[in-house]
N, C-alpha and C positions, 0 to 999 in steps of 0.2 A: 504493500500500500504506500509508504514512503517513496520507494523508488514512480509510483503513478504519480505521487503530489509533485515530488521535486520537477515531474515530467512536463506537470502543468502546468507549473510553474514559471518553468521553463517556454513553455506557449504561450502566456501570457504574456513575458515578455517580449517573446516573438511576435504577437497578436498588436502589440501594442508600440513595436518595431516598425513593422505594416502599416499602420493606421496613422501613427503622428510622428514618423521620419521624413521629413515631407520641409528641408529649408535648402532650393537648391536652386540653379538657372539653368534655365535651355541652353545657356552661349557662353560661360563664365562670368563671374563679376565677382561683385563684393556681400559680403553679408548683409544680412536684413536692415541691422540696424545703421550699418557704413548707407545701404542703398537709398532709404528714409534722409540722409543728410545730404545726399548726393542729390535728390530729386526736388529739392525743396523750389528750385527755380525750371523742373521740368514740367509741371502744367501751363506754365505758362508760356513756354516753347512750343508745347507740340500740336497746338491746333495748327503752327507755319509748319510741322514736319506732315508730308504726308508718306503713308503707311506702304513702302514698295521704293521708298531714297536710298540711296546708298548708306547714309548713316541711318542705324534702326531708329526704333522709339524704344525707348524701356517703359515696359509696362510689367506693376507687380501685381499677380496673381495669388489671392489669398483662400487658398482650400483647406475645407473645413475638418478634412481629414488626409491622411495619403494612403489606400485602399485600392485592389486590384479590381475593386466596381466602378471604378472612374477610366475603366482601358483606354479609352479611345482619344481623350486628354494626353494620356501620355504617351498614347501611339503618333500623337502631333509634336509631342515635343522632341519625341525621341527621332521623327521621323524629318524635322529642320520643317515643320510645314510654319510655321512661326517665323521664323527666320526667312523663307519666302515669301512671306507677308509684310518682311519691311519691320519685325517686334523683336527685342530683344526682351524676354519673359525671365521675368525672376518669380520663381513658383517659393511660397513660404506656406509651412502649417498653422492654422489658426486653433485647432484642437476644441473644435467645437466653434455650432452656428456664431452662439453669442458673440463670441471672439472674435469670426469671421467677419460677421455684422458690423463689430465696433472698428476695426481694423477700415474698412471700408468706411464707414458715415466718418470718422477722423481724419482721412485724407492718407493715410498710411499705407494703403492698397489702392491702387485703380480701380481692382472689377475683385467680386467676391464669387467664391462657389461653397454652394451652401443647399441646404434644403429653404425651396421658397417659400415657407412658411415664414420665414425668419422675416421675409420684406412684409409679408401683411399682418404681423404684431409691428413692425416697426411704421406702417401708414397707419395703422389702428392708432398707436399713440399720439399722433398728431404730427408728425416727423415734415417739415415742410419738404426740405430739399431730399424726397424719401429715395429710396432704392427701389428699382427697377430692373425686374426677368428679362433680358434679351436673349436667352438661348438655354434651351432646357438640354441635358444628357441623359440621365435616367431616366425611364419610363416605368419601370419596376423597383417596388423594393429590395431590398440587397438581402435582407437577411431572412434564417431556413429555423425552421420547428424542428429540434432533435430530440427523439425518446432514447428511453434506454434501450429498448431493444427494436427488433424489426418490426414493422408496422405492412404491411402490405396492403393490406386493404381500412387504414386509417382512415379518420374523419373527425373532425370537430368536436364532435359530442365526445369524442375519447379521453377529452381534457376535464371533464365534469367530474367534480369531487378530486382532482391532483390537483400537485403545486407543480408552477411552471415559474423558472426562472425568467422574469422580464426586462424591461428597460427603466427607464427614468421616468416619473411621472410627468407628462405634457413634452415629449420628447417621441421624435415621428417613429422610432421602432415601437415603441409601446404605444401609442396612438393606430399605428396599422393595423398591429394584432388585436388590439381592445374593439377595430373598426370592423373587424375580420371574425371576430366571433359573435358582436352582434346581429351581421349578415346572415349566420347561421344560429340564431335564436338562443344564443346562449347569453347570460347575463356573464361580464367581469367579473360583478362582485359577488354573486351570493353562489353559481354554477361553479369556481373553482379557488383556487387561491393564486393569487401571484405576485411572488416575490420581488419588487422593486428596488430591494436596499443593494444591490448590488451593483459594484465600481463596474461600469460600460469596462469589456476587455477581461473584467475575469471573473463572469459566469462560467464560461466552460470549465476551466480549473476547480468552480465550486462546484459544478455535475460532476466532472470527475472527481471531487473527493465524498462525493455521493447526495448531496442538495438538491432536491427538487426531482419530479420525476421526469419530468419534459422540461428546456432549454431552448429560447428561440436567441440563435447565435446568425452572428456577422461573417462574413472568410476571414481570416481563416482558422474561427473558432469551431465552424462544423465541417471542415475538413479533418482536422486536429483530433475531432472526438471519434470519426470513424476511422481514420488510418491506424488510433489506438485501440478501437473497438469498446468505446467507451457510450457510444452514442451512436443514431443511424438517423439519418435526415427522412423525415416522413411527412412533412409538408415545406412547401414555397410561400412565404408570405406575397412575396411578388406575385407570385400568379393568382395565388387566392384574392389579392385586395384591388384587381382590376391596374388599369393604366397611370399608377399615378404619380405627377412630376416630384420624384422623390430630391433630385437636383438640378440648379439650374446656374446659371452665369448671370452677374447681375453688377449693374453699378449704378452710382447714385446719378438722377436724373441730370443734373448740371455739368457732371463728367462724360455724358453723354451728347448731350446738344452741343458741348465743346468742342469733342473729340469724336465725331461721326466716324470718321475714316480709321482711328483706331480699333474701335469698336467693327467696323465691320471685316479689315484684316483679320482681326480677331476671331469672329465669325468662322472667316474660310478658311483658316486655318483646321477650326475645331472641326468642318466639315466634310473637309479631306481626313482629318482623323477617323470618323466616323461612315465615310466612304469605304476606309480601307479595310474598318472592323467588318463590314458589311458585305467585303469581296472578298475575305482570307476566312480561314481558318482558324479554330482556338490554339491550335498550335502556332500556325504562322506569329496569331498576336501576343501567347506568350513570350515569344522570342523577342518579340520586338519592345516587348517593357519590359522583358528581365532587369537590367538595366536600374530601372527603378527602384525595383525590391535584391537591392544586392545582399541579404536575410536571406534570403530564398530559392530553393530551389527549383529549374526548372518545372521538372514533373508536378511539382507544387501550384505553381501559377498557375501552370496549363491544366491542372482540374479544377483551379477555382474556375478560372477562363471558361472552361467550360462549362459548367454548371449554369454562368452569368448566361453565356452564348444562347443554352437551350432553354432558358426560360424570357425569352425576348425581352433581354432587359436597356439594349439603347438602340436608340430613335433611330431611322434614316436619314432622319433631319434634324435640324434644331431646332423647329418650331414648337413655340409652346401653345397646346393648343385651349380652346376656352375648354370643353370640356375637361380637361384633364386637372383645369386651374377650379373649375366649381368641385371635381371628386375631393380634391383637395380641403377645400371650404367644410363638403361635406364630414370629412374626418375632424376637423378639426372642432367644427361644431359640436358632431358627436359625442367629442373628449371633453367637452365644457372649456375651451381654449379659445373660443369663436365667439363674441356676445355681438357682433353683427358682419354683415358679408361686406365685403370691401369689391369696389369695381374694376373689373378684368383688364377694361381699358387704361386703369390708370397705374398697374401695374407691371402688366405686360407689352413690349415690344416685340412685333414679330417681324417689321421688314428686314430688318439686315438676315435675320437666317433666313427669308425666302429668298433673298439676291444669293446667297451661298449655297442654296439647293439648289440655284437654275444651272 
């Protein structure tokens, strides 16, 4: 049992390796905090640069985690389509929305990626100069339902009267699933129990040391659980909760009417990334963001990869679309997160990703 914990342990910090190792640039430079001193006189340069000069633009990219569900992001960076756009991209981890959020509305990030939930509490509050979705990536949730043993013919109701290790209260993995078993008649609170107090990154390490009897885990906490045979994936939150923009690209509306031409390099960039997820193989794409996860081993990616691949988890496009933006509303309402709907139009941006999809 010792040698299991230290195992998970050990995953955990790999898990968490994965998730928030995420302070680097497409092209080299300086560090986050050097690049913040450096840029202080770059907004007001780059509306005269346009996006395709010989000199780039540097634009800092602030993601809310660094995760092998974001592929296609880093199949762009890895792949110079950034750098064809005329962008010098300095990618930083902001380790959570909130972070991500504040990093951006301060001026410390150009453009944020994040779940867009984050921008309609931030319009809800009254935010003048708010933040705006121009380009969705996910279209599925990322993370998998794991029991302790095999499930084949599982279903919903199988959660009635167990504990299931969950998320953070008012936080979109726990908002999905809480969305996810309502659809199927079951009550959160009184139909089962589930565990909240637990640090995001080590749930799995607490199933493996025997907590809970179902676990809905992130990659690569339920990969980790079956290749130990600790756990078996027997449902998809993503496919079970419909199409929903679980990430998206977004920067504040004044950085935007500013900097048109950045934002829409930006764009095509991410569209040729998402081009190429869309014409290769999960193998091809683990190859191509290894890179990334230098923790990890090929064979490792290439089943998270996959898993992501066959549960149709990103767009062909960037378009964010209104429905996927009300499913959204819908969950967050559902969670008591929501006390009125906010308008599609004043959140979302969709021309620059349809110039990038023609």
């Amino acid at each position: 049992m010792k040698k299991r914990i230290l195992a998970y342990l050990s995953a955990v910090v790999f898990s968490l390796s994965l998730i928030a190792g995420c302070s680097q640039e497409s092209g080299g430079g300086t560090s986050s905090s050097e690049s913040s001193a450096e840029e202080d006189g770059t907004a007001e340069d780059s509306t005269s640069k346009q996006t395709g000069e010989s000199e780039p633009v540097k634009v800092t990219l602030n993601e809310v985690a660094h995760s092998i569900f974001y592929a296609p992001m880093y199949v762009a960076i890895e792949e110079g389509y950034f750098e064809e756009e005329g962008i010098d991209l300095e990618l930083v981890c902001g380790f959570g929305a909130d972070k991500t959020m504040t990093a951006v509305i301060s001026g410390e990030a150009d453009i944020g990626f994040m779940g867009s939930e984050a921008s309609i509490y931030t319009y809800a509050e009254g935010a003048t100069d708010y933040v705006v979705n121009f380009a969705q990536l996910t279209q599925r949730a990322g993370n998998f339902l794991v029991a302790r043993e095999e499930m084949n013919d599982f279903t919903w109701d199988d959660l009635k009267g167990h504990l299931v290790l969950g998320g953070r209260k008012g936080g979109m993995p726990e908002m999905v699933f809480e969305y996810i078993l309502k659809q199927n008649g079951i009550d959160p609170e009184t139909d089962l129990e589930i565990n909240q107090n637990i640090d995001f990154g080590s749930t799995a390490a607490a199933f493996a040391e025997g907590q809970g009897d179902f676990t809905v885990e992130f990659e690569p906490g339920a990969t980790t659980l079956e290749s130990e045979g600790e756990g078996y994936v027997v449902a998809s939150l993503g496919e079970d909760s419909g199409y929903v923009p679980y990430t998206a690209f977004s920067a504040k509306q004044s950085y935007i009417d500013q900097n048109p031409e950045i934002i829409q390099g930006f764009t095509n960039a991410l569209q040729k990334g998402m081009d190429y997820v869309q014409g290769h193989t999960p193998g091809e794409i683990a190859a191509v963001i290894e890179p990334q996860f230098p923790e990890t081993d090929l064979e490792t990616i290439t089943t998270i990869v996959t898993r992501y691949y066959e549960q149709d988890t990103w767009k062909s496009n960037l378009i964010f679309e209104r429905s996927s933006f009300e499913l959204l509303q819908d969950i967050l309402e559902s969670a008591g997160e929501l006390e009125e709907r906010v308008p599609y139009e004043d959140l979302v941006i969709t021309e620059f990703a349809a110039i990038a999809a023609q």
